[in-house]
Every structure is written in C-alpha cells, then in structure tokens.
C-alpha positions as CSV (number, residue, x, y, z in Angstrom):
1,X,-36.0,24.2,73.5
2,X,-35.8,23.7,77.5
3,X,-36.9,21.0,79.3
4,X,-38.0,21.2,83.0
5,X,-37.0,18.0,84.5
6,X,-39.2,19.1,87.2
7,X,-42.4,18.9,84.7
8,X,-44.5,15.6,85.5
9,X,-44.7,15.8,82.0
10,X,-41.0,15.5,81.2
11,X,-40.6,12.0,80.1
12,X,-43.0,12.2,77.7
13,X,-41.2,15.0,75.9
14,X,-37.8,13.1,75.9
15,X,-39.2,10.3,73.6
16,X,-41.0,12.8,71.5
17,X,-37.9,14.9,70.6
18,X,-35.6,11.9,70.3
19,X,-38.2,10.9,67.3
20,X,-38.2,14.3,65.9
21,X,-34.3,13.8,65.8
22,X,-34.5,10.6,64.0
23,X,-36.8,11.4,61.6
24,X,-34.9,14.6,60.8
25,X,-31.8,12.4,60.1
26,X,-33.8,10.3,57.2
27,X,-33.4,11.3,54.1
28,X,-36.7,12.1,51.8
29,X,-38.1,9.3,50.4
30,X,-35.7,9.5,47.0
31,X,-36.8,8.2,43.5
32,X,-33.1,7.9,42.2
33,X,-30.7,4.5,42.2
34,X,-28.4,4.2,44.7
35,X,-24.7,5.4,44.7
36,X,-22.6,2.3,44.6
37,X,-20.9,1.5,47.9
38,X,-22.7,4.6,50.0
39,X,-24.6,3.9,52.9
40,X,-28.5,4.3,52.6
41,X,-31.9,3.6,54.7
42,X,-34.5,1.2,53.1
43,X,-38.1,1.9,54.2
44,X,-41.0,-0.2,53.2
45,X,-43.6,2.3,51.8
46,X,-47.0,0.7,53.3
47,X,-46.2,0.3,56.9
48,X,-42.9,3.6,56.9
49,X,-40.7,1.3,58.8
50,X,-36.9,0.6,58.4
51,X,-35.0,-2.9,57.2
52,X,-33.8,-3.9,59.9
53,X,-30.7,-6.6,61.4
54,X,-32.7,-8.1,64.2
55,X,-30.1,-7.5,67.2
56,X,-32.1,-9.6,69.6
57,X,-31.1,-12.6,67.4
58,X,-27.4,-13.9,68.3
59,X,-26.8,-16.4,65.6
60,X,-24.4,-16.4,62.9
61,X,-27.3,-15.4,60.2
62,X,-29.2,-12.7,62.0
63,X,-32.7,-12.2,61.2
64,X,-34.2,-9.4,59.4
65,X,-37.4,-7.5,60.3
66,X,-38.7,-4.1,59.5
67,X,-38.8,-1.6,62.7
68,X,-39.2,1.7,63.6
69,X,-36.9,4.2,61.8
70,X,-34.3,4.5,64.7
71,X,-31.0,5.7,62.1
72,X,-28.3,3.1,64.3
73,X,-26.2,1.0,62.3
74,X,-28.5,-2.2,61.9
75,X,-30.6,0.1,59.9
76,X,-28.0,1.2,57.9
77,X,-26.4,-0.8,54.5
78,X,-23.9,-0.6,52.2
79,X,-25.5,-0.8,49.0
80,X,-22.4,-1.9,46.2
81,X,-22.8,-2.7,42.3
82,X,-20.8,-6.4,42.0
83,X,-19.0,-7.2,38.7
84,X,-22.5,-9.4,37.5
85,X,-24.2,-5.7,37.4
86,X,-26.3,-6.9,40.7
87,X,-26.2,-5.4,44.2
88,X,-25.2,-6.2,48.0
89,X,-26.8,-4.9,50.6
90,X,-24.2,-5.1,53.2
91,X,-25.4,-4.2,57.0
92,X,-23.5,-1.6,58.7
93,X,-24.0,-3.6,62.3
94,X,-22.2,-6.9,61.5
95,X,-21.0,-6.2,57.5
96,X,-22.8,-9.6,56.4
97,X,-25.4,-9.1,53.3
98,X,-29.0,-9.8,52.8
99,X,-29.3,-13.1,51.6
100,X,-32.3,-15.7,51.3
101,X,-32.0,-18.6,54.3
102,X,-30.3,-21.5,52.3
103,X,-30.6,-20.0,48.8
104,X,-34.6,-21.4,48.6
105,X,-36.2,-20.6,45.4
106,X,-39.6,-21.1,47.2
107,X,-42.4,-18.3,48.4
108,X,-42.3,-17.5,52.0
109,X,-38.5,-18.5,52.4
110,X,-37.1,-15.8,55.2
111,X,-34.2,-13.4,54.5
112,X,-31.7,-12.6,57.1
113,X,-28.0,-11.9,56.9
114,X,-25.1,-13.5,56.4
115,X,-21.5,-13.9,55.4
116,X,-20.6,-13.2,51.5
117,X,-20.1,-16.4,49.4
118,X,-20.5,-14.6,46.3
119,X,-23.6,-16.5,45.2
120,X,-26.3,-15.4,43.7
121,X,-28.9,-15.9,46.6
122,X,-27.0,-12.9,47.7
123,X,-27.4,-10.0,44.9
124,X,-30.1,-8.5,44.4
125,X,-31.5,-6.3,41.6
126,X,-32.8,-2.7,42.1
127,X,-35.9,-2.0,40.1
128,X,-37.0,1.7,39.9
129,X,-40.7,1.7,40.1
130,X,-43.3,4.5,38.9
131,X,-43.8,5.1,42.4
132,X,-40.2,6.1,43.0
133,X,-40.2,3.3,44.9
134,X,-37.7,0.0,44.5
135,X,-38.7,-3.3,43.7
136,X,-35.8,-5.2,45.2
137,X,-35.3,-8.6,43.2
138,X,-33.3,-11.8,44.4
139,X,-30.9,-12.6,41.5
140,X,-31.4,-16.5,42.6
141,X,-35.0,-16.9,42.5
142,X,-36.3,-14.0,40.9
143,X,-38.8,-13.2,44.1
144,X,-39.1,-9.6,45.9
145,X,-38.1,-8.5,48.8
146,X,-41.7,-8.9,50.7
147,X,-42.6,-8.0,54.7
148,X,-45.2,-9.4,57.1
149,X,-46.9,-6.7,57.9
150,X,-46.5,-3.2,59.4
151,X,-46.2,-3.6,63.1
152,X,-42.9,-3.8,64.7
153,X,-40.7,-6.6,64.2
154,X,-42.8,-7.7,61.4
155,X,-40.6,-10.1,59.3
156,X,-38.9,-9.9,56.0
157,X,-39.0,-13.2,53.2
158,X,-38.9,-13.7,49.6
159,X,-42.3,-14.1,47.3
160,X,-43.5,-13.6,44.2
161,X,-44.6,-10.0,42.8
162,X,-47.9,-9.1,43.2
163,X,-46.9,-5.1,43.2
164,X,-48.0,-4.8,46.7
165,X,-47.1,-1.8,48.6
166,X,-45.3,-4.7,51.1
167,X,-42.6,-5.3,48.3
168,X,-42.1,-1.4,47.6
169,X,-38.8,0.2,49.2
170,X,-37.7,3.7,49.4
171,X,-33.6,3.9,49.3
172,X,-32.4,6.9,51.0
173,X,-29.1,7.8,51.9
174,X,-27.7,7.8,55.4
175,X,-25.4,11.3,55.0
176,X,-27.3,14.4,52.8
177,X,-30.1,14.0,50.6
178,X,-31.6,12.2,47.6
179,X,-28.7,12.1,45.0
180,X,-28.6,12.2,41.2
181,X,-26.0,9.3,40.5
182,X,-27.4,5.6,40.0
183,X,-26.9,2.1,40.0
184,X,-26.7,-0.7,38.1
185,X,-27.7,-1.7,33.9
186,X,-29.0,-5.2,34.5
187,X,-32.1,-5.2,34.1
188,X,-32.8,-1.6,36.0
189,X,-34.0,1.5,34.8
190,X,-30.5,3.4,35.2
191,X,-27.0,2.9,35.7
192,X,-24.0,4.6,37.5
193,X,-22.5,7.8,36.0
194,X,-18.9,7.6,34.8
195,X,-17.2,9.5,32.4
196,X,-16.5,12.9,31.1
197,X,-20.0,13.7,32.2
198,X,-19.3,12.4,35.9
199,X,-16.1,15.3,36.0
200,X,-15.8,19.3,36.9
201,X,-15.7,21.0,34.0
202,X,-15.0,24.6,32.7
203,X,-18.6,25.3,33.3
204,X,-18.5,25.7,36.6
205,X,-20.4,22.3,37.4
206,X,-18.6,19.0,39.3
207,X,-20.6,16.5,37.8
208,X,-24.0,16.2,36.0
209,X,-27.3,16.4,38.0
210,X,-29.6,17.0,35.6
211,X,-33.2,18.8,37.0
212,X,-31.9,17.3,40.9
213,X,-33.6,19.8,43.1
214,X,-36.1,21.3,40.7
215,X,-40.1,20.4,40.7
216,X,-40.6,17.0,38.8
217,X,-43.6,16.8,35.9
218,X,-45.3,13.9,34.4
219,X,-45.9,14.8,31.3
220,X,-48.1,13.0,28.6
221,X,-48.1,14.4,25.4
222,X,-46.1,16.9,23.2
223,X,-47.3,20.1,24.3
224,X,-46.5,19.4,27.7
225,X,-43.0,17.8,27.1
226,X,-41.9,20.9,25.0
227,X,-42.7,23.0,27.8
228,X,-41.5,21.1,30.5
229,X,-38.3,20.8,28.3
230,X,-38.1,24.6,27.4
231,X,-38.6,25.9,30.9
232,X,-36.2,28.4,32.3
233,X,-36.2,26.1,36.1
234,X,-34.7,23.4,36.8
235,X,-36.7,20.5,36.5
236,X,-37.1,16.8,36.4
237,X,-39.7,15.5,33.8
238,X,-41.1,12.2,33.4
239,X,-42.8,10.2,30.9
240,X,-45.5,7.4,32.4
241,X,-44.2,3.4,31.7
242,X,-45.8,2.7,28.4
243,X,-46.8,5.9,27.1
244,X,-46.4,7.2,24.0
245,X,-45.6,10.9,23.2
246,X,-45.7,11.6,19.3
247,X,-44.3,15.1,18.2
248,X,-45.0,14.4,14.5
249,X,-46.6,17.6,12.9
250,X,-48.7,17.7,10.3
251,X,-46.7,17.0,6.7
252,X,-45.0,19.7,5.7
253,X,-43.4,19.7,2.0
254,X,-39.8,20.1,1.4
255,X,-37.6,19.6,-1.8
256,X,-35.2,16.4,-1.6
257,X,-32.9,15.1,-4.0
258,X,-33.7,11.3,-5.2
259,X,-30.4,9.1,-4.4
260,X,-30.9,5.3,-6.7
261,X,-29.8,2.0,-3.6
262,X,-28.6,0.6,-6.8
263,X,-25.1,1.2,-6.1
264,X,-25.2,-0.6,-3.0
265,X,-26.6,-3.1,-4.5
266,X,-30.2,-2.5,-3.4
267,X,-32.3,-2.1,-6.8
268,X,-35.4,-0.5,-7.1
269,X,-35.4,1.5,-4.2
270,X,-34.9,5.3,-3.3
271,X,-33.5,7.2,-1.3
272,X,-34.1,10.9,-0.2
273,X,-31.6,13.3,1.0
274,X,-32.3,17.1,2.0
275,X,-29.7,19.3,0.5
276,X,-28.3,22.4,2.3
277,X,-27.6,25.9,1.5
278,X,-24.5,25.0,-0.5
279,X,-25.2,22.0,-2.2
280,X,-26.9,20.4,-5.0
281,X,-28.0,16.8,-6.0
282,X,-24.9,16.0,-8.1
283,X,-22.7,16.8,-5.6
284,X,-25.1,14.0,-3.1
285,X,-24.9,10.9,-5.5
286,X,-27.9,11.8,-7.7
287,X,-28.3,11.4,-10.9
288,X,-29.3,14.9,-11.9
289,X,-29.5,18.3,-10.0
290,X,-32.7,18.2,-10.0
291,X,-35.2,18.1,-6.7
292,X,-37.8,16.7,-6.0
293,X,-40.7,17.1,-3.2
294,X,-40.9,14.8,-0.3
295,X,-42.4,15.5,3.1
296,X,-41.0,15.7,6.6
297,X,-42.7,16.2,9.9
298,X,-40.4,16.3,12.9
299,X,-40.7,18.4,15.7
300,X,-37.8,20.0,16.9
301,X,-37.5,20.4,21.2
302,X,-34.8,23.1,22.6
303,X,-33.5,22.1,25.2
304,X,-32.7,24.3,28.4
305,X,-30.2,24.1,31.1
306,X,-31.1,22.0,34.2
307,X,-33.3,19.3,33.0
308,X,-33.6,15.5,33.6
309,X,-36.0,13.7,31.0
310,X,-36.7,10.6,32.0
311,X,-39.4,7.2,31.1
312,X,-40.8,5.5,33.9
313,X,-40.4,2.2,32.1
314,X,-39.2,0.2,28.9
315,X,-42.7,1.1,27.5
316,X,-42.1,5.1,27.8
317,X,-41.1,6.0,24.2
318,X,-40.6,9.8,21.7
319,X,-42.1,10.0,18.4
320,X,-40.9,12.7,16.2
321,X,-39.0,14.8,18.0
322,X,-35.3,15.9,18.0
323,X,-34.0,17.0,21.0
324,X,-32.2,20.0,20.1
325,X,-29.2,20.9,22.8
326,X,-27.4,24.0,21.8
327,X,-25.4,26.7,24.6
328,X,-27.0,24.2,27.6
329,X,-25.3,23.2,30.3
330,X,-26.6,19.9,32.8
331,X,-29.0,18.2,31.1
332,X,-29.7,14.3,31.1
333,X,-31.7,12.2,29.0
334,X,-32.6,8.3,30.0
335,X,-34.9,5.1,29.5
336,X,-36.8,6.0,27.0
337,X,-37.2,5.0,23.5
338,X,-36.6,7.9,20.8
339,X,-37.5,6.8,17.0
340,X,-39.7,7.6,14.0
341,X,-38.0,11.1,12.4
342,X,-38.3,11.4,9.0
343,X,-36.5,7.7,8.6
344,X,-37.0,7.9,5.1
345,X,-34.9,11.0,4.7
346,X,-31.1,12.0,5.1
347,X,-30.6,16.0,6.7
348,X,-34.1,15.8,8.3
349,X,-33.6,15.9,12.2
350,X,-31.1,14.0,14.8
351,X,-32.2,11.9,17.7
352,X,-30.4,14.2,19.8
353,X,-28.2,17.1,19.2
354,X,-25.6,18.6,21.1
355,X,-23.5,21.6,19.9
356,X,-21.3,23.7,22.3
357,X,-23.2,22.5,25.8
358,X,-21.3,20.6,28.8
359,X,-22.6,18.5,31.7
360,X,-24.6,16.0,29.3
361,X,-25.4,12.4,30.2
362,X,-27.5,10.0,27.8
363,X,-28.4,6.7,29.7
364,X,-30.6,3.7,28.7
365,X,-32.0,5.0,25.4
366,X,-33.2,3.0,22.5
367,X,-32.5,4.6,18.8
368,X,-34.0,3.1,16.0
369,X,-35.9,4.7,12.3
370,X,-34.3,8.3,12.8
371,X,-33.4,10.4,9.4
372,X,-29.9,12.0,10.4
373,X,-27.8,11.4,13.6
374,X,-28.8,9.2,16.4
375,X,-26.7,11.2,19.0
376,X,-24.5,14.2,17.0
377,X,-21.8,16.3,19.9
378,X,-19.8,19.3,18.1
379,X,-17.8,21.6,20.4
380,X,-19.0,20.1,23.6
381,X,-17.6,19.0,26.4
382,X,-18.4,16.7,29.7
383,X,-20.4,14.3,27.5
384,X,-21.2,10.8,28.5
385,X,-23.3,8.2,26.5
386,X,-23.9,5.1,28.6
387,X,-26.2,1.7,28.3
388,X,-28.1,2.7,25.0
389,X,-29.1,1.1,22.1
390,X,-28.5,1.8,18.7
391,X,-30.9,-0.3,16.4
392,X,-29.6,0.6,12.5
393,X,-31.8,-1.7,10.4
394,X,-34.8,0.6,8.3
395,X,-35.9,-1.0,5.4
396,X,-36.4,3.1,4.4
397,X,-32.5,3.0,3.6
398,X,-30.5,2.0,0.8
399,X,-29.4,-1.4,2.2
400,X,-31.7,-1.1,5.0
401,X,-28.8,0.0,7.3
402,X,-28.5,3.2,8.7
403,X,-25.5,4.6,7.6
404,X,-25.2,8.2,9.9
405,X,-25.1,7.3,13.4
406,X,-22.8,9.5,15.1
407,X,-20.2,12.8,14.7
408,X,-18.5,13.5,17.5
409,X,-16.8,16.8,16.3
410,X,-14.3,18.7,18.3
411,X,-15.7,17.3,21.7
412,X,-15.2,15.2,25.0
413,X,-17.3,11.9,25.2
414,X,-17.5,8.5,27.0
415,X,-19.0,6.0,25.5
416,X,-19.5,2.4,27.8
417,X,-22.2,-0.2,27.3
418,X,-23.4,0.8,24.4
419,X,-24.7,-1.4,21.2
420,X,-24.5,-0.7,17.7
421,X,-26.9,-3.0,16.4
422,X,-26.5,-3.8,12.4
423,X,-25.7,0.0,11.1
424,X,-23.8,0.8,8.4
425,X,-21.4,3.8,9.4
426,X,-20.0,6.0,11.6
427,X,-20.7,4.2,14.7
428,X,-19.3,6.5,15.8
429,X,-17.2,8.9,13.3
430,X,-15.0,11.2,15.3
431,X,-13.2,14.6,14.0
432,X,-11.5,17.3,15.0
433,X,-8.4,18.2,17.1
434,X,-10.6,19.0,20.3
435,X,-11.8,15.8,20.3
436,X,-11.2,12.7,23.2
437,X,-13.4,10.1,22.9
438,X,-13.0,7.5,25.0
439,X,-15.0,3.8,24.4
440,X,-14.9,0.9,26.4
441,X,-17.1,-2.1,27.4
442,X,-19.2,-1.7,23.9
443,X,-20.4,-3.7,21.7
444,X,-21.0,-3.0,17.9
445,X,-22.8,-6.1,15.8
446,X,-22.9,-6.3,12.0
447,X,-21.7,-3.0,10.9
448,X,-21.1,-3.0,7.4
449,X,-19.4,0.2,6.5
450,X,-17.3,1.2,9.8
451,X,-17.7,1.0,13.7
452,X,-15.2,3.5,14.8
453,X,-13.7,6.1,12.5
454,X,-11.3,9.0,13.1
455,X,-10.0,11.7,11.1
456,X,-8.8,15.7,11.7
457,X,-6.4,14.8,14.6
458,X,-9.1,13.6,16.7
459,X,-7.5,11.3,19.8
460,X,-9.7,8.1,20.7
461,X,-9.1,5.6,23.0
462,X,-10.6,2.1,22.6
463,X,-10.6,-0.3,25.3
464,X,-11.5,-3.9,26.1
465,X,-14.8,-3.7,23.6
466,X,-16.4,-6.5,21.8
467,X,-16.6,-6.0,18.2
468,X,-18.9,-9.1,16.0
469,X,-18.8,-9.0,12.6
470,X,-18.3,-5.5,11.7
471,X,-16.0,-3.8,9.0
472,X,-13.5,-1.2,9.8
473,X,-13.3,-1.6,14.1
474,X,-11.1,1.2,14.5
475,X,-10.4,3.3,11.4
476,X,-7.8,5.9,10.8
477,X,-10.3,7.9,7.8
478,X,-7.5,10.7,7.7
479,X,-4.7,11.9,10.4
480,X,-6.5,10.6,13.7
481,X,-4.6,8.9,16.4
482,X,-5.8,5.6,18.1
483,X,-4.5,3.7,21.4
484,X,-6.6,0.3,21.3
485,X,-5.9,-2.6,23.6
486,X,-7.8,-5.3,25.6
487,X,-10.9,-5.6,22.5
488,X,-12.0,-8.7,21.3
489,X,-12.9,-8.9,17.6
490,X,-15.1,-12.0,15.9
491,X,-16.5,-12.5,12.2
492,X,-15.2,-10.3,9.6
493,X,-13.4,-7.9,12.5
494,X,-11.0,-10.4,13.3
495,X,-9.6,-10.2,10.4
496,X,-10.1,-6.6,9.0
497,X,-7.1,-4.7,8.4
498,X,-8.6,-1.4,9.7
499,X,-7.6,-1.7,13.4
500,X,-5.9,1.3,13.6
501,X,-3.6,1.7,17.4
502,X,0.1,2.3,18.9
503,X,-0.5,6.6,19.2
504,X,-0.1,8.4,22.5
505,X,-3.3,10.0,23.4
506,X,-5.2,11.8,26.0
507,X,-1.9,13.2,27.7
508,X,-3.8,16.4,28.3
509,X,-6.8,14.6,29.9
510,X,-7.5,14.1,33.6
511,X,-8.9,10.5,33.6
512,X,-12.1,9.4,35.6
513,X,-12.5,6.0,37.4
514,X,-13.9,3.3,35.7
515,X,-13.4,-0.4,35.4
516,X,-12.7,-3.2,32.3
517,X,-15.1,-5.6,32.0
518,X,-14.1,-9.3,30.1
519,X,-15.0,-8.0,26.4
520,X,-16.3,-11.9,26.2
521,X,-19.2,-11.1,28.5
522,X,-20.7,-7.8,27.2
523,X,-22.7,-9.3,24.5
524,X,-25.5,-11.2,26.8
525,X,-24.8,-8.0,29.2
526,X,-25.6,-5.0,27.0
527,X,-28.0,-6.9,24.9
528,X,-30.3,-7.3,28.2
529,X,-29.3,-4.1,29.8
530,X,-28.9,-1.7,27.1
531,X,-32.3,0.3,26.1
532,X,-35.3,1.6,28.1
533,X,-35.7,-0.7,31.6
C-alpha cells in the first residue's frame, strides 16, 4: 500500500497501519498452557488489553497496568515452570517477575515487578479455564490476578475469585502461533510434554500435537464423542467440566468362567474372567471347564489419527468406553476421568489400548473400576504417559485390588508423575525385546503383587521414583535387564529383595531432556497433581 504524504489525510493512516501491524503480530487468543521458558503476550479477555511493565514508573518495582496491545518488550514475559511445579512470569523489559507488593495476602494488594527471591509471592499457577482462558493464581495467597478496569493504564492487583471476565487471561506466544505443548501439574489442567512422545519418530512426525490445527468440538454424550473420535480430520474434542459421558450399552450376555478369591485369601467371593479363542476355564484357575453367563456392556471407541481428547475440568469424566488405538499415529488423551468397564470382569475392555500407533501422549487421567488394562501399548512407539492416576482398589476383585494394570509389550514409553494407587500387579509389566521403558519421578503406593516387572529382554530404566509399601519394586520376571538408581523405597519395598539393577540399557536410544526431581517430594506432589485438574 502507498501513502501520499501529500494527503491531508496522511497521518491518520500512519496510526492506523501501525495497529494493523501490531495486532497482526499477536498471536490468537490460544486455549493451550504455556511452553516453559518461551516468551508469550497476556491479554485480559473483558477489556482486550495487554499486561503491561508501566515504563513511566522509574522505581526499582515497576508497576503493572494493562494497555493497549503495542508487542514491545514490556508486554512481553518469560513464562518458566520452577522446580515447586509453579510459574514466573519474567518481563522481557527489565527481566524482574510479577510479584504481589510486599507478599500481602490481602484483596486489593497491587502487583508490579520485581527482583526474584524465590518466594512464593512470586509464582504463580496457571489455571486453564472452559473459556480457554487462564486463571492466573498467586501461590502465596491463593488470589487472581485481577485488573481495574478496561481503559488504558488501568491497574493490575490481587483478589479473590469471583470468575469475572477481569481475572481471565489469554497466553499467547510472542513468535508463531498457539502451540500444543503445556505447562505445569500442580494443580493445572495439563502439564509439559517430555518423553518418547515429545521426539521425531519413524512416523514422520517431530513431536506429538494431537488435533492442533483441526476444528475443536464440545461434545456431550456418546454418540457425539464416537464421532468426533472416529473422524477422518484432525480435530480437537472437548468434554464440558463436570460432565458425564456414559458409553455403557445395553447388557449384552457373554459366557465367563467363575474364578473362587479363596486362594487369595478372600472367601466367598467370585471372580469372572472371559476366556479366549484358545483357552478354557482349567487352564484360568477354575475349578472346572465349565462356563458360565455373565454380562458385559462396554463400548468400544476407534480411535483415528490426529485427535486431542480433552475434559475441561476435574469433573469431566468416560463411562464405559475403551478407547481403542490401533495403526494411529498423533493422538492425545488428558484430564479426564475414564472408569466403570466391566470391573467385575477380566478380558472385557482396557481403559485405553494402543497397538502398533506412534505419537501418543496420555496426560492427567484418572483410572479406576476398569475390567482388563488401565493403559495396554504393544508394538508402539513415541509413547508417553504423564501425571495420571491409577486408583486399583474394586471390591469386584479377588482381594479388591486390581491385579492387570499395564503390558507394555515390544514398545517405547515414558512414564513420569504417575501414581499407582493400592493395585495388585503389573504396575507396569514390561515384555519384549523392542521394549525401552523409561520411569522416573513416580510413585507406586501399596502394591501387593509387583510394581515394576520385566521379562523377554525388555530394557527399563528406573530412576529417582518413590516406591511406599509395595512388593516386588523392580522385578526381573524372566531375562529383562534393569538400570535403577536415585529411588527411594519405604515399607515393605525397602526391604524386598526384588530390586532388580546393574544392566546396560537404552544404548540404542536417543535420550530426551528431562529433569530428577527429590523422590522425597513426589508423594504430596503427584497425589495433588496427578488426575483430572
């Protein structure tokens, strides 16, 4: 476009295209946690104007105010996940974070900026809302990040939540657009991706982005979900905070074989199991060959390629429905609760399967009362499981633990900040000479039968975890080969013979970054964290 400087009207283009300029520079107004240590835009969504490092105010603690979106550097922070799982918001202009004037607990105290300390009046956590908005927390005093008003210059303080639009924040990134990757697991609805899933893989893909630049769907019940889920596009699907979707069919007969809980000491209880093709009873534990007829009603979802399945909040739970992943490639799946298949039964529906698909993350989900495998992988690769919860009591099961949590067979997983929470077995069980499994910063509670178990030249790599009364830590089942250093082990694991370690594994693996946490800490930390947000 040319602009006649001779025009009487010139000046009042200038101003005009220097605003389209800026504007073009801002990101959309993204729904997904920040990258830790990028640089990002904050916007407060009722008046559309930008955080903003008052440069008119020369002290040592500069003020902040929100302002017309301009893109200069006092606009601009460095947002960075600390080792206590909460955030700095560093400014660009003078590098000094947002922090609540003299660390006030009270309503109406003013935020500005100032040098780090470290202390908690200067971390903040990053709530994703429904919105796709942020509610942006004070560690110290539990208050939001609240503004004035919407004119320019309005000022920026600390107050209670009332869910007003003036404590709402969109977090957009300074360089490209909305990203995939997130923050934090204290107390927020995602966390960062690490991993296998986080790396290129043979695929063809660099990392996992899940449904990123497909249409997103709120979905409400199962009909919907399954389509959403089953779609050809790439798409990003969401389930409303504290909504229930229940996928249980109608009851649908199937013949079982009756297992007695007297041998584990649980009398008078039974237990169902659903042969296959090639066995019978006898071979299960029962008494006889004979069947007998039990009911089932699962639904079974197949997962396509280029989906992110998300809940909206810790309320946003799956009835019913195993969420079948088979030849897929970039799918993930996070806070939301998954529970109620056929808990009752044994060989009646996973959690989640995953056979021969890459690019999978599983973030911030809560297992509990679900018949077979919580999470199963077999010949996958580029698999990360991150920040969930594994709840293994059901009074349905012999010894009211469940006792088939995970196989990992032939595959490539991560597994950080999880907890196994009273199970019986294979927490996980891993198999198979393709498989690297790596765990670190977990935590497994009361496991009766075994946490970790290996066998069929699988390679596993257990690192500074936190293992509380549970049997068997790291097991060698058959010819599996363990490195194990930095875990801390309390109750009946400190003393349990089966902490298998000393082999030299993952020589043919291309590590990712990620960071050790004090195993002494992880139980108060994925205890809060873990699970729907």
């Amino acid at each position: 476009m040319r602009i006649n400087l001779k025009s009487p009207g010139w000046k009042k283009t200038i101003p005009f295209l220097l605003s389209a300029i800026s504007l073009s520079a801002y990101a959309d107004n993204c729904s997904t946690m920040p990258t830790s240590g990028q640089k990002y835009y904050i916007k407060n969504i009722s008046s559309d104007l930008a955080l903003d490092v008052s440069k008119g105010d020369t002290s040592n603690s500069p003020n902040v105010i929100t302002y017309n979106f301009s893109g200069n550097n006092n606009q601009q922070y460095v947002i960075t996940k600390q080792s206590d799982n909460y955030y700095t918001l560093k400014s660009v202009y003078n590098n000094q974070v947002l922090e609540v004037e003299g660390a006030s607990g009270s309503n109406g105290a003013n935020v500005d900026v100032g040098t780090d300390t470290h202390s908690n009046h200067q971390r903040w956590e990053l709530k994703l809302q429904s919105s796709g908005a942020f509610k942006i927390v004070n560690k110290s005093s539990q208050k939001s990040l609240t503004v004035a008003g919407s004119s320019n210059g309005a000022n920026v303080y600390q107050n209670d939540d009332t869910s007003a639009s003036s404590q709402r924040w969109y977090i957009s990134p300074v360089s490209g657009s909305c990203g995939t990757s997130t923050g934090s697991g204290s107390g927020t609805s995602d966390s960062a991706l690490e991993g296998f899933a986080s790396q290129s893989g043979s695929d063809g893909l660099s990392t996992t982005t899940g449904g990123a630049g497909g249409s997103t769907v709120t979905v409400s019940n199962c009909s919907a979900l399954q389509s959403a889920l089953t779609s050809s596009s790439a798409q990003i699907i969401q389930i409303p905070a504290n909504t229930t979707i229940d996928c249980r069919t109608a009851n649908r007969t199937v013949a079982a074989c009756p297992l007695d809980c007297a041998r584990w000491g649980d009398n008078g209880k039974t237990w169902y199991r659903v042969p296959t093709s090639t066995q019978n009873c006898s071979d299960l534990g029962s008494s006889s060959s004979s069947t007998v007829n039990v009911t089932r009603n699962e639904t079974t979802i197949r997962v396509k390629s280029n989906k992110t399945l998300k809940g909206l909040g810790a309320g946003s739970t799956l009835l019913g429905a195993n969420l079948y992943l088979s030849g897929v490639k970039n799918v993930i799946i996070r806070n939301l609760t998954i529970s109620n298949i056929n808990p009752s039964l044994v060989e009646a529906g996973d959690g989640i399967t995953v056979n021969s698909s890459s690019h999978v993350w599983v973030d911030h989900v809560a297992f509990s009362k679900i018949s077979d495998g919580y999470v199963d992988v077999k010949g996958s690769q580029n698999v990360t499981l991150s920040w969930n919860r594994f709840y293994g009591h059901n009074t349905q099961v012999c010894a009211n633990q469940h006792w088939y949590t995970h196989l990992i067979d032939d595959s490539q997983v991560t597994f950080h900040h999880n907890f196994w929470d009273t199970a019986a077995g294979r927490n996980p069980k891993v198999e198979g000479n393709k498989a690297r499994v790596h765990l670190f910063n977990n935590y497994w509670k009361d496991i009766t039968y075994f946490s970790i178990g290996g066998d069929d030249n699988a390679q596993i790599l257990v690192e500074n975890n936190y293992f509380e009364n549970s049997a068997k830590p790291h097991w060698n089942i058959g010819n599996a080969y363990f490195s194990a250093s930095g875990n801390t082990y309390t109750g009946v694991s400190k003393n349990d013979q089966y902490k298998d370690s000393g082999a030299t594994v993952f020589s043919d693996v291309n590590m990712y970054p990620y960071t050790l946490e004090n195993p002494s800490a992880l139980g108060n930390e994925v205890n809060g964290g873990t699970g729907p947000q």
